[in-house]
Backbone as JSON, one array per atom type, in Angstrom:
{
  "sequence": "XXXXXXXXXXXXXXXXXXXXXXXXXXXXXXXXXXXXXXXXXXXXXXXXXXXXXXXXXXXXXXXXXXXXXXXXXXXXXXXXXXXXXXXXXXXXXXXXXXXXXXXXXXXXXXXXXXXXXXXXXXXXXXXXXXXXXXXXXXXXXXXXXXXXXXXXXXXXXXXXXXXXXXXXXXX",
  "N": [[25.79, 90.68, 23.46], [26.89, 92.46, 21.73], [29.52, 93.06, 22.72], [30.26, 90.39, 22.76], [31.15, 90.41, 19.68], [33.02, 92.02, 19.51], [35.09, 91.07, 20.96], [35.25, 89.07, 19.63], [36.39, 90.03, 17.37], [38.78, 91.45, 18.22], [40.27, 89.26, 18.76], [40.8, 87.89, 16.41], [42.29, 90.18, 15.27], [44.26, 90.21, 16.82], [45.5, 87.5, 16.1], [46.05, 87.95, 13.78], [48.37, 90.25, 13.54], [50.25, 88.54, 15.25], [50.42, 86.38, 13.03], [51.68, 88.22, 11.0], [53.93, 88.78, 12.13], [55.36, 86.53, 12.56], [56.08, 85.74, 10.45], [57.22, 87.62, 8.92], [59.72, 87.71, 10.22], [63.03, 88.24, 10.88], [65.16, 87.31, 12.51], [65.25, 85.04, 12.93], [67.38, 83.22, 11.4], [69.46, 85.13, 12.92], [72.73, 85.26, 13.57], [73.54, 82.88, 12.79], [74.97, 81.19, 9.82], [73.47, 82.17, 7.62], [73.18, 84.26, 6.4], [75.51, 84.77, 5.18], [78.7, 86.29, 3.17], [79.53, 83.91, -0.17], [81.51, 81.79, 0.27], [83.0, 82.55, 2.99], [84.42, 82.01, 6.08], [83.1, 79.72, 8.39], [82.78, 80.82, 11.59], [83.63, 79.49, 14.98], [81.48, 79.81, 17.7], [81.0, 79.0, 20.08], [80.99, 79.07, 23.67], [82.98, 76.65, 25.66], [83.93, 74.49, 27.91], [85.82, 74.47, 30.22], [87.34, 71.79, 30.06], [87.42, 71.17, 27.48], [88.49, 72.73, 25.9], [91.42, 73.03, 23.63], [95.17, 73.73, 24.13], [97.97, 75.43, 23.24], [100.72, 76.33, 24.6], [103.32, 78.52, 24.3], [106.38, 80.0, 25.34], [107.63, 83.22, 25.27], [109.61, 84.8, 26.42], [112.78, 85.57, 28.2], [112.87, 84.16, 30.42], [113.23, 81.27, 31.98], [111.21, 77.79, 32.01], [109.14, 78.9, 31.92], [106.66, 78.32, 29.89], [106.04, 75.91, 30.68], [105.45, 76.42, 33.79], [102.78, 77.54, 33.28], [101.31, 75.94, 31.86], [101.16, 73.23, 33.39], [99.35, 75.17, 34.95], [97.2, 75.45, 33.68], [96.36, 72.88, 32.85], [95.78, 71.83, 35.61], [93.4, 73.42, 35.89], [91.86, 71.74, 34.09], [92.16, 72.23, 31.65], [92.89, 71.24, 28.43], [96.64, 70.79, 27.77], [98.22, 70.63, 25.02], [100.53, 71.0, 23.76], [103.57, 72.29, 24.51], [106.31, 75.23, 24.31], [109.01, 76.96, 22.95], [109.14, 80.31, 22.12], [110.49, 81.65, 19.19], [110.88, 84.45, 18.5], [111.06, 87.44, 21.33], [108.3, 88.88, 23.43], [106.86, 91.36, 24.22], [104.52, 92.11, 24.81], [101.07, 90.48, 27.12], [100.23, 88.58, 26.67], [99.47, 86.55, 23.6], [96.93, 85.38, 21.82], [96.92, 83.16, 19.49], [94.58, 81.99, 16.92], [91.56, 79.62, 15.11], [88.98, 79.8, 12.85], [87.83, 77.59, 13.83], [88.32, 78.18, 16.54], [87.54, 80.11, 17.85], [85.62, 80.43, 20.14], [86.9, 79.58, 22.07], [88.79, 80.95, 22.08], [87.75, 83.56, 23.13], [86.91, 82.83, 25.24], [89.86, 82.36, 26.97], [91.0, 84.76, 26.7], [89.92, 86.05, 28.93], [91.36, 84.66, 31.53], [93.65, 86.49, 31.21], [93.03, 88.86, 31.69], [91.27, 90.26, 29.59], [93.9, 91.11, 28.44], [95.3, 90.21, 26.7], [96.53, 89.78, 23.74], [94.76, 89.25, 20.8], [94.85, 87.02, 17.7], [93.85, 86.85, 15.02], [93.59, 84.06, 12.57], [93.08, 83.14, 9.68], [93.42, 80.52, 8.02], [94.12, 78.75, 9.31], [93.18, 75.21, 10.8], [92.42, 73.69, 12.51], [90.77, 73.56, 16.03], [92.35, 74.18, 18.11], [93.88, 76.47, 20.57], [96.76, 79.06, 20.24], [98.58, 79.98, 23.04], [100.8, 82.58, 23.7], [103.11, 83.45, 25.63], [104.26, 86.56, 26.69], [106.63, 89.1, 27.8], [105.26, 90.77, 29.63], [103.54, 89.36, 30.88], [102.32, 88.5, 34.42], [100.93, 86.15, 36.26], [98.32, 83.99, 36.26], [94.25, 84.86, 35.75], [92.43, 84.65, 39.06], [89.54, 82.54, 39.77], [87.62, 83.94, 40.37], [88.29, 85.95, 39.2], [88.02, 85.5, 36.61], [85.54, 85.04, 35.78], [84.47, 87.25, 36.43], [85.61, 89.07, 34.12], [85.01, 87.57, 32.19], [82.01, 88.15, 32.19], [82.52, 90.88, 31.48], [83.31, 90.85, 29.14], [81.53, 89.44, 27.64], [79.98, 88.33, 24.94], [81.05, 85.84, 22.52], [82.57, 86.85, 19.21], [82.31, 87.06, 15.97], [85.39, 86.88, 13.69], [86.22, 89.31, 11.5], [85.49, 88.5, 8.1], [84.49, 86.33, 8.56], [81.6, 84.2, 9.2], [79.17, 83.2, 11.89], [79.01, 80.54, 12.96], [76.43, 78.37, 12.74], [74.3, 77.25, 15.02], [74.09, 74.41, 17.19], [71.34, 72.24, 17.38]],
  "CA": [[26.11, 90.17, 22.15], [28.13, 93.4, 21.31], [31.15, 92.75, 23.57], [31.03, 88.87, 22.18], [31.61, 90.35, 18.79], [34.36, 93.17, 19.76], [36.23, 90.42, 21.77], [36.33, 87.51, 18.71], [37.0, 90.64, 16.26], [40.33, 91.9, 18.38], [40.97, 87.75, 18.65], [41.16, 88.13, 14.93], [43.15, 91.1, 14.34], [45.85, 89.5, 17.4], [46.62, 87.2, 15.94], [46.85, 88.45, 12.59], [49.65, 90.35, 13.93], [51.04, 87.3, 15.26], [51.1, 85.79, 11.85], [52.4, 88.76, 10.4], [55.45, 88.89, 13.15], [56.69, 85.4, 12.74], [56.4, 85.56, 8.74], [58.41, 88.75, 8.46], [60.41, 87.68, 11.19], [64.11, 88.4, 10.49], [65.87, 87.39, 13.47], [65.46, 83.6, 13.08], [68.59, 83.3, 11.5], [70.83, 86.05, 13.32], [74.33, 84.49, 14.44], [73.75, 82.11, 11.55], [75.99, 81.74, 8.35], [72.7, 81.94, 6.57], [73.62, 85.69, 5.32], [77.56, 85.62, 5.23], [78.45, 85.96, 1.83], [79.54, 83.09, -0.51], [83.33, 81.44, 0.64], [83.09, 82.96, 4.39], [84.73, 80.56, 6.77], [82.14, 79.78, 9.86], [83.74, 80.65, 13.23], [82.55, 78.67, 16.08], [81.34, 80.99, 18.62], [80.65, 78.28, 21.2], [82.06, 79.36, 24.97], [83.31, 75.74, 25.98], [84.17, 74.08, 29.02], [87.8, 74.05, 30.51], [88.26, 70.62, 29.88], [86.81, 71.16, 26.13], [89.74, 73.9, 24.97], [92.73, 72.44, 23.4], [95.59, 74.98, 23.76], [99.06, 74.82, 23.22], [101.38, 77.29, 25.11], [104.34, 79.04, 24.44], [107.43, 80.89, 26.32], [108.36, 84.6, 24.25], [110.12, 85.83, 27.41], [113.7, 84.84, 28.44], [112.19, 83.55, 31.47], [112.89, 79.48, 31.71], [110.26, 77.15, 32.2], [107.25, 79.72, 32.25], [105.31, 77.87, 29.48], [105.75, 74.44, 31.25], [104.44, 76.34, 34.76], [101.77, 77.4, 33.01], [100.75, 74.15, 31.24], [100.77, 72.91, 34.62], [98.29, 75.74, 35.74], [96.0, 75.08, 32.81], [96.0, 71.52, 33.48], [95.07, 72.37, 36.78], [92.34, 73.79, 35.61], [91.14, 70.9, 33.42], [92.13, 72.59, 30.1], [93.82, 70.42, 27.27], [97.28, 71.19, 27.03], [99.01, 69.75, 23.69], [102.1, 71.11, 23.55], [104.3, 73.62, 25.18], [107.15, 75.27, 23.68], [109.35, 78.15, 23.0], [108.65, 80.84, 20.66], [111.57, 82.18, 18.42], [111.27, 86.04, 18.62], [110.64, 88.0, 22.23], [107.22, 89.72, 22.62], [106.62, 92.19, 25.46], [102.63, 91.95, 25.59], [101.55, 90.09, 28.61], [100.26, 87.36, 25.77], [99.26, 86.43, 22.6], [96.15, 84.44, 21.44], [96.58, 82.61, 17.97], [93.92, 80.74, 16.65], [91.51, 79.96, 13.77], [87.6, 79.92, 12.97], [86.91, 76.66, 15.04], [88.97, 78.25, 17.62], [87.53, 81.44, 18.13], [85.06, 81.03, 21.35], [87.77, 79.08, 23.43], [90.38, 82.36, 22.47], [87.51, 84.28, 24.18], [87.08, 82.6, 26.98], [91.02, 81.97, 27.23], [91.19, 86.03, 26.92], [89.34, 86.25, 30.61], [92.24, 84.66, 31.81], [94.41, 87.84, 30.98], [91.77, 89.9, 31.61], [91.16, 91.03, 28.48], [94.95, 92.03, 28.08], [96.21, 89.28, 25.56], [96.67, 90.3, 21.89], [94.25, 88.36, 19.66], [95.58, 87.04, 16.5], [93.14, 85.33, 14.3], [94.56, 82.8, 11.42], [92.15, 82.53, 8.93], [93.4, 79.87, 7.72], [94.16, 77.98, 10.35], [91.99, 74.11, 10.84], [91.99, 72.89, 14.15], [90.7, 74.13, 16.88], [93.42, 74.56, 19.24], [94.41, 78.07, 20.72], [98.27, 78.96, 21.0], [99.18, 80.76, 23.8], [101.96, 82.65, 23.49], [103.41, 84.53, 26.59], [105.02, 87.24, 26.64], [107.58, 89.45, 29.02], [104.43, 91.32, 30.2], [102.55, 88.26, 31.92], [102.36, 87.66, 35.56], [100.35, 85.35, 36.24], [96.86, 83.61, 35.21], [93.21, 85.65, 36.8], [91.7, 83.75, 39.81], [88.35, 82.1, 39.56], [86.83, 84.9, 40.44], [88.31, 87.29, 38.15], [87.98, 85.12, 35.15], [83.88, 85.22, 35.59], [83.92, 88.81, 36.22], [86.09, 88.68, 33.02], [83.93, 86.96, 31.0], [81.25, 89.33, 32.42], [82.9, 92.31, 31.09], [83.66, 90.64, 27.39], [80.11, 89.58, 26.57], [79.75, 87.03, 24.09], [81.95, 85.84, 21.35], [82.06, 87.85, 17.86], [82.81, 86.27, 14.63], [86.5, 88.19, 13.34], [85.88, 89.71, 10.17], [85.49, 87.83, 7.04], [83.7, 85.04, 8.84], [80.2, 84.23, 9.63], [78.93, 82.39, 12.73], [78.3, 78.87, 12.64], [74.85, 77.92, 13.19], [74.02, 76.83, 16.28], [73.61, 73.17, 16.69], [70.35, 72.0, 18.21]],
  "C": [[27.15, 91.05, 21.46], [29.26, 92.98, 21.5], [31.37, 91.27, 22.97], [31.78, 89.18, 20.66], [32.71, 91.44, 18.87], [35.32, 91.99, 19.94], [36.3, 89.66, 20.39], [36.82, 88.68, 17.27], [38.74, 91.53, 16.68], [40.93, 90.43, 18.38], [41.49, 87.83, 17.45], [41.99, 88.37, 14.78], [44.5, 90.95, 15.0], [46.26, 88.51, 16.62], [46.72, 86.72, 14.39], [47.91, 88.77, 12.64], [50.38, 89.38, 14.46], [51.49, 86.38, 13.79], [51.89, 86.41, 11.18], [54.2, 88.75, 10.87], [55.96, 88.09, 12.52], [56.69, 85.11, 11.43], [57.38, 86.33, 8.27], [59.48, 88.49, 9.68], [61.99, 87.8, 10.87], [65.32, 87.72, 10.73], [66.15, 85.44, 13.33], [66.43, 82.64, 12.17], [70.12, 84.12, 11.78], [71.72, 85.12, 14.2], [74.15, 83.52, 13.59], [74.51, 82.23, 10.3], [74.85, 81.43, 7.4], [72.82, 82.98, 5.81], [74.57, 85.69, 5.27], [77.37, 85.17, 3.43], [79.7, 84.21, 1.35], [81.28, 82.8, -0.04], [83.51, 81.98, 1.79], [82.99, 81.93, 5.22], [83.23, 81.02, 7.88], [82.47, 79.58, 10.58], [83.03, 80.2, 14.07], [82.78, 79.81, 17.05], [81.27, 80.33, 20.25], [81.71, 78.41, 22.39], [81.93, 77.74, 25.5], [83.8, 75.49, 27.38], [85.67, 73.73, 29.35], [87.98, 72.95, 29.3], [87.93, 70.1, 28.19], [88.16, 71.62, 25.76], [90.89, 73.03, 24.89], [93.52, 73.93, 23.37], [97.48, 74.72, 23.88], [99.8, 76.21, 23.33], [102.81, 77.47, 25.26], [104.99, 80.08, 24.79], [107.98, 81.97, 25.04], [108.99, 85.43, 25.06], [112.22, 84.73, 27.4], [114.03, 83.98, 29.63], [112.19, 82.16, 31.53], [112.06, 79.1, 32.28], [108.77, 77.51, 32.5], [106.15, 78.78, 31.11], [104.76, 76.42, 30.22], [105.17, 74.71, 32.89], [103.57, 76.81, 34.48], [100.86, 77.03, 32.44], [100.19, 73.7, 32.56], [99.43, 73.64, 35.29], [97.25, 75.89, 35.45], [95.59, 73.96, 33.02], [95.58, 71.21, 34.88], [93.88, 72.67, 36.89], [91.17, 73.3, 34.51], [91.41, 71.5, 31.7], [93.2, 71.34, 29.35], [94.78, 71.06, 26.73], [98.19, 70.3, 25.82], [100.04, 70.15, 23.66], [102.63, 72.46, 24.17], [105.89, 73.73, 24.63], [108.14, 76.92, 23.73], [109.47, 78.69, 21.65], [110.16, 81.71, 20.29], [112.07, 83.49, 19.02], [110.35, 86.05, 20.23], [109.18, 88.74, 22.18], [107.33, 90.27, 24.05], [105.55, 92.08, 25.64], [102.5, 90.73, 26.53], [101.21, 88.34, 27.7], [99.98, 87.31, 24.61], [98.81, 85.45, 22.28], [96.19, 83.99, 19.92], [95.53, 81.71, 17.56], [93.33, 80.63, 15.44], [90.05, 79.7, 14.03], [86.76, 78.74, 13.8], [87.4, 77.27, 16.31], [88.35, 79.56, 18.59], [86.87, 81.31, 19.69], [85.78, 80.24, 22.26], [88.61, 80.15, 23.37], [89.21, 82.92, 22.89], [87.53, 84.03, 25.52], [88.92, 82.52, 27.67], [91.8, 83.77, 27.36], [90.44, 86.61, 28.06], [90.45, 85.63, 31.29], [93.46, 85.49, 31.92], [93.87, 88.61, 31.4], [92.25, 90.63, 30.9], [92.44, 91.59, 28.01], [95.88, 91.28, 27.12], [95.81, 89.53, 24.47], [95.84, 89.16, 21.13], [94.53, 88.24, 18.69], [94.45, 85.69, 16.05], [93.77, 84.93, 13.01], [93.65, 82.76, 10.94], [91.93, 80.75, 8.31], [94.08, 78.26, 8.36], [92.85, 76.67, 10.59], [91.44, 73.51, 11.95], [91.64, 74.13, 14.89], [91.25, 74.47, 18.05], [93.68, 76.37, 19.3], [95.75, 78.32, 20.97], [98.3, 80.11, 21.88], [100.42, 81.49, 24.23], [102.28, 84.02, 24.54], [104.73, 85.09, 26.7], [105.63, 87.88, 27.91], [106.26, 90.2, 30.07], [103.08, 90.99, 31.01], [103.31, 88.03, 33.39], [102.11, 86.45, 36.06], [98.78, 85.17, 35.62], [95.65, 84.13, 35.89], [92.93, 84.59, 37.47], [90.83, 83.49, 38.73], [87.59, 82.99, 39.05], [86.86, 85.94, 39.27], [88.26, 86.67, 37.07], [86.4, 85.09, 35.04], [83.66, 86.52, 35.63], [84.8, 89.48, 34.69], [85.29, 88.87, 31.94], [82.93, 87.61, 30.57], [81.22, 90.33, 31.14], [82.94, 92.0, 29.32], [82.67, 90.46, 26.61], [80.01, 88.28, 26.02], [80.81, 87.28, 23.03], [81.4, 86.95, 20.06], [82.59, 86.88, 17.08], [84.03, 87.33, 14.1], [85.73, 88.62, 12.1], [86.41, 89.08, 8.98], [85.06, 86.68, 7.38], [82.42, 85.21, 9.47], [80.33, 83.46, 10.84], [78.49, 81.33, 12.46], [77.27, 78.71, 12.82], [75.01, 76.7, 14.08], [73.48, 75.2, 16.12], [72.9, 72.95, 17.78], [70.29, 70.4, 18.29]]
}
């Protein structure tokens, strides 16, 4: 009769602590724009599927027809290219990601393609979600397969830039 009343008095006090946990619980909006403060855009964090990313790629080398063979090598690869073009001024980095708070987790995944060596440039105020790609004198070519998963690997998960919250996750 002892041990029956030990056992339903630790039943109890578990899962007291269980109620206490998931009342004080903190976490059940982290990566949510339920704490960003008031007027903080919400960057989409969502890593998308090739044939999801819109991206529109331009030539900053003096190099002819590099953005149109590598339109071709995106489209290859099921990505959405919208436009290809040439950019005004020269840039020496090997690229240059522009985008804006819907845009943000296709410029990560689209920065495994460089491995990790393309200049991020976020636009705040930027609306669509398209990414520009803008390559510079210091691109070879685009990572295999392979090296764009060990890539990805290495980068982690998206971040929100600064001055924006994460979108809340849609269930």
């Amino acid at each position: 009769m002892r041990a029956l009343v030990v056992v339903g008095l630790l039943a109890v006090v578990a899962l007291v602590f269980v109620v206490v946990a998931v009342v004080r619980d903190t976490q059940s909006v982290a990566g949510q724009a339920a704490g960003c403060p008031e007027g903080a855009p919400p960057a989409d964090l969502t890593l998308r599927q090739y044939k999801d990313v819109k991206i529109n790629i331009y030539n900053a080398t003096d190099q002819v027809g590099l953005a149109a063979s590598v339109a071709d090598d995106f489209r290859n690869r099921k990505f959405q290219v919208k436009k290809t073009g040439t950019e005004r001024k020269q840039v020496d980095d090997i690229a240059i990601l522009r985008y804006g708070p819907k845009g943000v987790g296709s410029a990560h995944l689209l920065r495994a393609f460089f491995l990790d060596n393309a200049t991020p440039v976020y636009e705040e105020g930027r609306k669509d979600d398209t990414v520009d790609v803008v390559l510079g004198n210091g691109f070879q070519q685009l990572a295999t397969t392979t090296e764009v998963n060990q890539s990805l690997g290495d980068l982690g998960s998206p971040v929100a830039p600064a001055g924006t919250c994460p979108m809340p996750v849609k269930k």
